[in-house]
DSSP file (Angstrom, degrees, kcal/mol; ACC not computed):
  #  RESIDUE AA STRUCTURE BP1 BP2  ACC     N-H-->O    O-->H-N    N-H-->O    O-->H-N    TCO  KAPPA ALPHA  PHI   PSI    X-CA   Y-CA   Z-CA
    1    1 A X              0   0    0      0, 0.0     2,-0.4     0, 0.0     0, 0.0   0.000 360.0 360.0 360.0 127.6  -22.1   10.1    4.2
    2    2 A X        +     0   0    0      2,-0.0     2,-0.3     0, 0.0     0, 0.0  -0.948 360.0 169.5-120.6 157.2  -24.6    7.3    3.4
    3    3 A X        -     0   0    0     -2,-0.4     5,-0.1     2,-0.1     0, 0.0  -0.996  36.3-144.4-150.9 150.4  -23.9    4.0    2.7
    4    4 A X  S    S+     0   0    0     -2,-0.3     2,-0.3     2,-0.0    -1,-0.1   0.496  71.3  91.6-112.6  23.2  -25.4    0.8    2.2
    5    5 A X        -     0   0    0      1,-0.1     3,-0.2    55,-0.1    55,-0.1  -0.681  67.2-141.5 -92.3 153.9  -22.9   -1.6    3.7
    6    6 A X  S    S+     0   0    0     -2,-0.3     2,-0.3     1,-0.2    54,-0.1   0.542  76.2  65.3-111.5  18.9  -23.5   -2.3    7.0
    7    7 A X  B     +A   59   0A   0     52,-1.0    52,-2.1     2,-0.0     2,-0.5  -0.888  56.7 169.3-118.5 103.7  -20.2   -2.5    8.8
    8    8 A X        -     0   0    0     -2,-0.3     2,-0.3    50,-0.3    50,-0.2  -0.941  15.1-160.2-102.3 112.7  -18.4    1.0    8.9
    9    9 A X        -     0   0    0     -2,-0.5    48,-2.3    48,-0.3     2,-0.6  -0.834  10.9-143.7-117.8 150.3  -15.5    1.4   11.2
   10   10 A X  E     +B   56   0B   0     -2,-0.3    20,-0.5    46,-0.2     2,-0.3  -0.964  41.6 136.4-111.1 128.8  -14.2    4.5   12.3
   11   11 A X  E     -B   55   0B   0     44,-2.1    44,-5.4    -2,-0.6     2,-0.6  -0.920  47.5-109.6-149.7-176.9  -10.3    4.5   12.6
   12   12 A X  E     -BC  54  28B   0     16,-2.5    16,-3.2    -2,-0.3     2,-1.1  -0.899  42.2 -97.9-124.8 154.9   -7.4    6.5   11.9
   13   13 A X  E     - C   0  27B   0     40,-1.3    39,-1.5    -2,-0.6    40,-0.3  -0.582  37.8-174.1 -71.6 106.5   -5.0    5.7    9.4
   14   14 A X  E     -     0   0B   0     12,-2.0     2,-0.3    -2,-1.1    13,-0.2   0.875  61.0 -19.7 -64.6 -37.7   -1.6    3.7   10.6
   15   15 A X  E     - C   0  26B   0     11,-0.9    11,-2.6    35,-0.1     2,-0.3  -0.970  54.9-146.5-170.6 140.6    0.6    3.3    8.2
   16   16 A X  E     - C   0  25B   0     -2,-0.3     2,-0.5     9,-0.2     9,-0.2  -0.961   3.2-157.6-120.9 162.5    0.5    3.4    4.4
   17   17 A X  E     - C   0  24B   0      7,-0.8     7,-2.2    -2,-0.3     2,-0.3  -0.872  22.8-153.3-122.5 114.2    3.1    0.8    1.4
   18   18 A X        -     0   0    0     -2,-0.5     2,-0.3     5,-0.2     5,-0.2  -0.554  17.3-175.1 -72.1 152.9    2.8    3.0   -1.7
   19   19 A X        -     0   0    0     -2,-0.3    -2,-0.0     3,-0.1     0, 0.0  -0.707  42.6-100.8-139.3 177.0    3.3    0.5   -4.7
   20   20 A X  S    S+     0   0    0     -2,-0.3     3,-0.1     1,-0.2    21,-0.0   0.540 114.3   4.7-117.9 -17.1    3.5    1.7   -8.0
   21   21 A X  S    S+     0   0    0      1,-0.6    20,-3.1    20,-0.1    21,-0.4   0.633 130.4  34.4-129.6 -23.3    0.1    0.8   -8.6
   22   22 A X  E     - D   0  40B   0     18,-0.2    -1,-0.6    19,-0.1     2,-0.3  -0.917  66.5-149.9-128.9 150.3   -1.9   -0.6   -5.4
   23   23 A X  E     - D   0  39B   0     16,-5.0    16,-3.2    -2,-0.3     2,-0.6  -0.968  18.2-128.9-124.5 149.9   -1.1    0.8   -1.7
   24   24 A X  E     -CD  17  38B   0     -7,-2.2    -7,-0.8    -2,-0.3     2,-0.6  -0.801  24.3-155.5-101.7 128.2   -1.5   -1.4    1.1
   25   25 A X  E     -CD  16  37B   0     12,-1.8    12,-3.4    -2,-0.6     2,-0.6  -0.851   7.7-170.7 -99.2 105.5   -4.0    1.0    3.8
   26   26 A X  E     +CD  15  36B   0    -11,-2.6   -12,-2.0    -2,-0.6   -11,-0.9  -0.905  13.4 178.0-123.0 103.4   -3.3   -0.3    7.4
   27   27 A X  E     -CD  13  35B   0      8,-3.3     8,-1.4    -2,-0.6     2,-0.7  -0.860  17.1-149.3-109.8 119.4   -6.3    1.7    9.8
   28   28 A X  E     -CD  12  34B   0    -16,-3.2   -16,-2.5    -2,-0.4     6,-0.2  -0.718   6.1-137.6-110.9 138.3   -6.4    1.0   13.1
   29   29 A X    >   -     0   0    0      4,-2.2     3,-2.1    -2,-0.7     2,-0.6  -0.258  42.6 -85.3 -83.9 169.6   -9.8    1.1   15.1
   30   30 A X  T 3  S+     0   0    0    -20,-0.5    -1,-0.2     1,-0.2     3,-0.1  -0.596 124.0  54.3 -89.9 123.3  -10.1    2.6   18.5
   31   31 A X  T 3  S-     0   0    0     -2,-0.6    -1,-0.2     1,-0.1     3,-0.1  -0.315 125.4 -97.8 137.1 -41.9   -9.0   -0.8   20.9
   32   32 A X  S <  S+     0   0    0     -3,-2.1    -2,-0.1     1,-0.5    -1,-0.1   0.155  79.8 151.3 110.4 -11.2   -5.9   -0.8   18.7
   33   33 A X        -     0   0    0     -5,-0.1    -4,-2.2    -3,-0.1    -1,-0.5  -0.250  39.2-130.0 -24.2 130.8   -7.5   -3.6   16.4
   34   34 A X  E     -D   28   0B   0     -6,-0.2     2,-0.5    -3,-0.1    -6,-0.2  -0.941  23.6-169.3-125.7 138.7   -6.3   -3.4   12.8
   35   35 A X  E     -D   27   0B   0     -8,-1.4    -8,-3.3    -2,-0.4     2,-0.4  -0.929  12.6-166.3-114.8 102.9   -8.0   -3.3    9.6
   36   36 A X  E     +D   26   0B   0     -2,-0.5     2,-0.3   -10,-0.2   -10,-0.2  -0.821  16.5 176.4-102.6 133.8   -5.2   -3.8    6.3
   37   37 A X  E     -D   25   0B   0    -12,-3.4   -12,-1.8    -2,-0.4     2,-0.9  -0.998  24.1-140.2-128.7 148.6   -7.1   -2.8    2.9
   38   38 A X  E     +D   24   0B   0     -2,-0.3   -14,-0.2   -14,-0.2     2,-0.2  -0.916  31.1 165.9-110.6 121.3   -5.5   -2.7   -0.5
   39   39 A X  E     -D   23   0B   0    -16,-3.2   -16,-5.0    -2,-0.9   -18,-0.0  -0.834  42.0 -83.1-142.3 162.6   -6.6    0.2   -2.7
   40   40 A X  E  >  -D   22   0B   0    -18,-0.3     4,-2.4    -2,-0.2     5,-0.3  -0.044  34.3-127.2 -76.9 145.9   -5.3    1.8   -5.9
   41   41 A X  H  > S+     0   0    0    -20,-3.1     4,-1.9     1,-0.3   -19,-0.1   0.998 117.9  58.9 -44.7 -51.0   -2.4    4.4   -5.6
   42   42 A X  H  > S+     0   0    0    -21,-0.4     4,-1.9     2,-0.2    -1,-0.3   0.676  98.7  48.0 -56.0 -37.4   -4.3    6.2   -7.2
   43   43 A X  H  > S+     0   0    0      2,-0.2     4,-3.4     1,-0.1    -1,-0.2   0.866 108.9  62.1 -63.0 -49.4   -7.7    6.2   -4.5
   44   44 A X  H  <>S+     0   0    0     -4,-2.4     5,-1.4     2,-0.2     3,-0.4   0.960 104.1  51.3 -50.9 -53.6   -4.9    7.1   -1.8
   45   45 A X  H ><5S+     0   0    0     -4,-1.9     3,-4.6     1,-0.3    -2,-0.2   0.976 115.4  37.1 -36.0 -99.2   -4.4   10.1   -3.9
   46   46 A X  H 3<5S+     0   0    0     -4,-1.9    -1,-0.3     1,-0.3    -2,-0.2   0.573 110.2  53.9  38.0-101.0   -7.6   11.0   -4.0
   47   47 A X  T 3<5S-     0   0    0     -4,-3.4    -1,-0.3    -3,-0.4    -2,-0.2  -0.122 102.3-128.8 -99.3  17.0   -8.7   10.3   -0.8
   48   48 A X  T < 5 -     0   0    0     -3,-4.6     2,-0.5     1,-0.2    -3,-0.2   0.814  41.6-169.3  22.2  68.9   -5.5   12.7    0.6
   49   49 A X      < +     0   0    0     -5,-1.4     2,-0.2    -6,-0.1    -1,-0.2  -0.778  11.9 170.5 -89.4 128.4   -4.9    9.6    2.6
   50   50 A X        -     0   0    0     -2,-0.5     3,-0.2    -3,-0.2   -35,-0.1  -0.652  44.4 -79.3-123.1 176.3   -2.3   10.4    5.2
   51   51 A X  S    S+     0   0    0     -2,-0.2     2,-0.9     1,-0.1   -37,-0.2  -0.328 122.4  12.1 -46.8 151.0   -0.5    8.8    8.6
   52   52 A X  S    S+     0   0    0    -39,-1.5    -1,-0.1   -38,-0.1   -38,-0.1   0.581  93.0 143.7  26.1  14.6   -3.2    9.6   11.4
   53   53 A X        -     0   0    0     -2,-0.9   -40,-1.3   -40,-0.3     2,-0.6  -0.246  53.4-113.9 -37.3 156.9   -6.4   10.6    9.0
   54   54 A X  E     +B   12   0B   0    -42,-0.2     2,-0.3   -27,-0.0   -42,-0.2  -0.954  48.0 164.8 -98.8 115.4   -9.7    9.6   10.1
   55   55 A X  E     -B   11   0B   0    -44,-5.4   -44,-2.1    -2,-0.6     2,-0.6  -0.797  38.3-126.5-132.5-166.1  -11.2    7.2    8.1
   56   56 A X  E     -B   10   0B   0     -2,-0.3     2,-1.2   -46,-0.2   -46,-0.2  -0.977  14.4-153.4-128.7 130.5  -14.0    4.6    7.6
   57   57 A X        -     0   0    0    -48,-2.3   -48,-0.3    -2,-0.6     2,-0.3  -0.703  22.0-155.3 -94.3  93.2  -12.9    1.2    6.6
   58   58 A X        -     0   0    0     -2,-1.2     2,-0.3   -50,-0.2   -50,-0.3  -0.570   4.7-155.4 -73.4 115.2  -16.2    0.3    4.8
   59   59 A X  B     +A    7   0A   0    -52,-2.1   -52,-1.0    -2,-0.3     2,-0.3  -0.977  15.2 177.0-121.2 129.1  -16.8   -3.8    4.7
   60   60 A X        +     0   0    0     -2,-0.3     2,-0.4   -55,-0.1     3,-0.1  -0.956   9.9 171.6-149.2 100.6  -19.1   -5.3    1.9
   61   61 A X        -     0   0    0     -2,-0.3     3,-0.1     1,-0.1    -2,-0.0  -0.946  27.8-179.3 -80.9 120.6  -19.4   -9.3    1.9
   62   62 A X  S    S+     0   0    0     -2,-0.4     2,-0.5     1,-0.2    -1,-0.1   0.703  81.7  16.5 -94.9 -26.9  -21.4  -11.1    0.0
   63   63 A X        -     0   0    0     -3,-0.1     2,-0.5     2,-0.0    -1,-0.2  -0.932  56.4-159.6-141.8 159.3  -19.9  -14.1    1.6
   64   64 A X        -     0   0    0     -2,-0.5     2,-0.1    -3,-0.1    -3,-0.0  -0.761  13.9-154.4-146.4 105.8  -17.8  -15.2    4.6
   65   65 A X        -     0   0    0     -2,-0.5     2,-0.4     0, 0.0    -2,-0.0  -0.247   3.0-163.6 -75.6 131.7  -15.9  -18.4    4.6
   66   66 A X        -     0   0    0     -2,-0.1     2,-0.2     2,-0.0    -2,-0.0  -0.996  17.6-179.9-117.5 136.9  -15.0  -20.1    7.9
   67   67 A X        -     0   0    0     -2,-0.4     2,-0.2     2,-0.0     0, 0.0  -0.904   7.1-174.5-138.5 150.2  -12.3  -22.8    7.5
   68   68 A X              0   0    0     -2,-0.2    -2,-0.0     0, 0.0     0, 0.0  -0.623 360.0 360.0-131.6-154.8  -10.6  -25.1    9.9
   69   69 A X              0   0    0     -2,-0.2    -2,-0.0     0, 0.0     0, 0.0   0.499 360.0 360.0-118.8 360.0   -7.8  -27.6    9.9
């Protein structure tokens, strides 16, 4: 696999919410840190996304807000 974002985490899939159109993808990296992504039912399909898969949770920002109170 190449790619040209440049943070790629390797985890296994925790838990998936099917929704009738978007499923919420909860992958947890090795530390037990957790990554929730929201993807199309239809990409879970796909991407024979299961309970304890290996995946890469692929992160592409063009920007990143810091906020305080």
């Amino acid at each position: 696999m190449k790619i040209s974002a440049r943070n790629v985490l390797k985890g296994k899939v925790k838990t998936i919410v099917a929704g009738a159109v978007n499923s919420e993808v909860v992958v947890e990296l090795p530390g037990g840190a957790v990554i929730t992504s929201i993807i199309t039912k239809a990409s879970v399909d796909s991407l024979q996304l299961a309970e304890g898969k290996e995946v890469y949770a692929v992160i592409k920002a063009s920007n990143v807000m810091i906020a305080v109170d």
